[in-house]
C-alpha angles and dihedrals in degrees: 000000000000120000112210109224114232127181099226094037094067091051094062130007093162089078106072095104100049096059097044098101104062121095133214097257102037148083124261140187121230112245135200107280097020126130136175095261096054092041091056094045096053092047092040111021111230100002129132116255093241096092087055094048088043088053094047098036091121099052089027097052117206097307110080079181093067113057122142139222116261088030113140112229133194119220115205122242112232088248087069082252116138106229113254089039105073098210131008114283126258116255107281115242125221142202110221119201106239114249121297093217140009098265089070113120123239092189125051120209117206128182132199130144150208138291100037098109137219091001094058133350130131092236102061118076118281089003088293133298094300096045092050087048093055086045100050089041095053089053090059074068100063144163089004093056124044112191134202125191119196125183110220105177091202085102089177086058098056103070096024106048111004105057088044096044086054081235086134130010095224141014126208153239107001126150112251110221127217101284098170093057085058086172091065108050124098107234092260081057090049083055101050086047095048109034095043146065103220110213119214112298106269091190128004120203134195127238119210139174119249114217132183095253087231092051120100085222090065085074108031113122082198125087085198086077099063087057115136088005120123126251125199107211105174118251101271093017112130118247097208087095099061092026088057086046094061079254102110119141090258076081106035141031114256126216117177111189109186098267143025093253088060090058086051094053087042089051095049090049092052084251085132144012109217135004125217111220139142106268098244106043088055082051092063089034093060102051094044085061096035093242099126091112091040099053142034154176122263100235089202107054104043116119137187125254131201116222102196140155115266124214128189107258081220094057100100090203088056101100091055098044083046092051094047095056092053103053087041086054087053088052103052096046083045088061097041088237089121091053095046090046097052081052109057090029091062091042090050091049095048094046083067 
C-alpha cells in the first residue's frame, strides 16, 4: 500500500493520539506531540497540512514546523469556510488617504510570468493562486489605486532590466532571502536584499530536502553530512532554500535537469543524493511516480521561505506601492478572502 509522504508526520509519529479527537469545522487546541500533519490527517483523512497552515498563518507564523501547545486552530469546513463564521466573508473594503504628493501613482504596474505553477502561469485560471491574491488584494485598493498585471515570461528581465527601467512598478513573486543574516547570502541573494523594497509575504513556502527513505541522509539533523554529495535542484529553480540550509553549492555538487521529475529518476539511479524542492510539490511528486515509499523528506532541514513583491529601491513612488500592497494584503487575510482563495486556487490546480 502507498504511503503518502507528508513534512510534520515524520517529526513525530508518536502524536497521533493525541490529535484524534479534533474534527474539519471546528476549533482545536493544540496538545503535547501534535503537529500540523497529524492534525490534518485525523479532521480530513489523507490531506497535506498545508490547508490547515493556510488557514492559521496568522497564529502559526511562517514556520508549519513550529506550533505550540495551548494554540487555537481553526480547522477549515469542506465548504472553504473558517468554523464560527458560517460562510467565507465577503472582500474588506478600505479607505485609502489620498496621495500625499503628486508623484504618487494612480496606476499601479505589476509584472509576473509564466511556468511557475500553480503560484503564477497564463494558463491557469486567473494567472494562478498568487497572481489572483495580488489581484484581489489590489481591488481592496480601489478606486485610489488602479492596477495592471502583465506576464512577461523573460523571468531573468523582470528584476534586471524592467524595475530599473520603470517599465513596471513591481515584480512577483520572488523569494525574499534572509536580509537580515547578510553573511549568509550568495551574492543573487545580496542583490535581491539590496536593490529592492520586499512587501509583506503574500504566500510563504517551505523548502525541504528530498532523500532516497533507505538513505542515512534521510535522517541526519546536520547539514555537514551532506558534504561532496550531489543535489538536484531543478533548471530555473531558486537556490535561497538549500543556501539558507548550509546546503549551497560551495558544499555540494549541483545538477539541474530541466524539470522536477528528472531530479526523482536521478535520485532513484544514485545519480544524486537529495532534491530541493518545495514540500509540497515533491509530495505530489512522489505519489504521481509511485515513489512515496522510495523517497522522503528530511523532517530536520526544511525552512521557510518568504514569496513577496519586489520593488526597485530607485522607483520614488516605491515606499507607497509598497504600502498599498500591504494593506491590501491585511485586508484581504482580515476577510478570509486569502484564505478562500488559496483554497479554491490550489483545488482548481490539482483537479487538473
Amino acid at each position: 500500500m502507498s504511503k503518502k509522504l507528508t513534512l510534520a508526520s515524520l517529526i513525530l509519529a508518536a502524536g497521533t493520539a493525541a490529535a484524534s479527537a479534533q474534527e474539519a469545522c471546528s476549533i482545536y487546541t493544540v496538545q503535547p506531540g501534535d503537529t500540523l500533519s497529524v492534525i490534518a490527517r485525523a479532521a480530513y483523512g489523507s490531506i497535506s497540512f498545508q490547508q490547515v497552515w493556510d488557514a492559521n498563518r496568522t497564529v502559526i507564523g511562517p514556520n508549519p514546523n513550529i506550533i505550540s501547545v495551548g494554540m487555537q486552530l481553526s480547522l477549515p469546513c469542506a465548504d472553504g469556510s473558517l468554523p464560527g463564521t458560517g460562510t467565507v466573508q465577503a472582500r474588506a473594503t478600505t479607505s485609502v488617504p489620498e496621495a500625499t504628493s503628486n508623484a504618487a501613482p494612480t496606476t499601479i504596474r505589476l509584472v509576473t510570468g509564466s511556468d511557475y505553477p500553480p503560484y503564477t502561469d497564463e494558463g491557469l485560471e486567473g494567472g494562478g493562486v498568487y497572481t489572483q491574491l495580488v489581484r484581489a488584494a489590489m481591488e481592496t485598493m480601489e478606486p485610489r489605486y488602479e492596477t495592471q498585471i502583465v506576464f512577461v515570461n523573460d523571468w531573468g528581465a523582470h528584476l534586471e532590466t524592467l524595475l530599473p527601467a520603470r517599465a513596471f512598478d513591481g515584480a512577483f513573486p520572488w523569494l525574499r532571502p534572509n536580509c537580515e543574516e547578510p553573511e549568509t547570502l550568495t551574492e543573487n541573494s545580496k542583490f535581491r536584499c539590496d536593490g529592492f523594497l520586499h512587501s509583506d509575504p503574500f504566500y510563504e513556502i517551505v523548502t525541504g530536502v528530498v532523500t532516497r527513505r533507505s538513505d542515512a541522509l534521510a535522517a541526519t539533523e546536520s547539514a555537514a553530512d551532506f558534504a561532496g554529495k550531489t543535489m538536484c535542484l531543478p533548471d530555473g529553480y531558486s537556490d535561497v532554500g538549500p543556501t539558507t540550509l548550509g546546503l549551497g553549492r560551495d558544499v555540494m555538487t549541483y545538477i539541474q535537469p530541466t524539470n522536477p521529475d528528472e531530479c526523482f529518476t536521478a535520485l532513484m539511479a544514485g545519480e544524486a543524493d537529495a532534491i530541493s524542492l518545495v514540500t509540497t510539490q515533491a509530495e505530489d511528486i512522489a505519489q504521481r511516480l509511485g515513489l512515496a515509499d522510495d523517497v522522503t523528506i528530511n523532517p530536520t532541514l526544511t525552512v521557510a521561505n518568504v514569496l513577496a513583491v519586489f520593488v526597485d529601491k530607485n522607483n520614488p513612488n516605491g515606499p507607497e506601492v509598497i504600502a498599498a500592497l500591504n494593506e491590501g494584503l491585511a485586508n484581504i487575510r482580515e476577510s478570509g478572502v486569502w484564505f478562500q482563495t488559496i483554497r479554491t486556487g490550489f483545488a482548481a490546480y490539482y483537479e487538473r
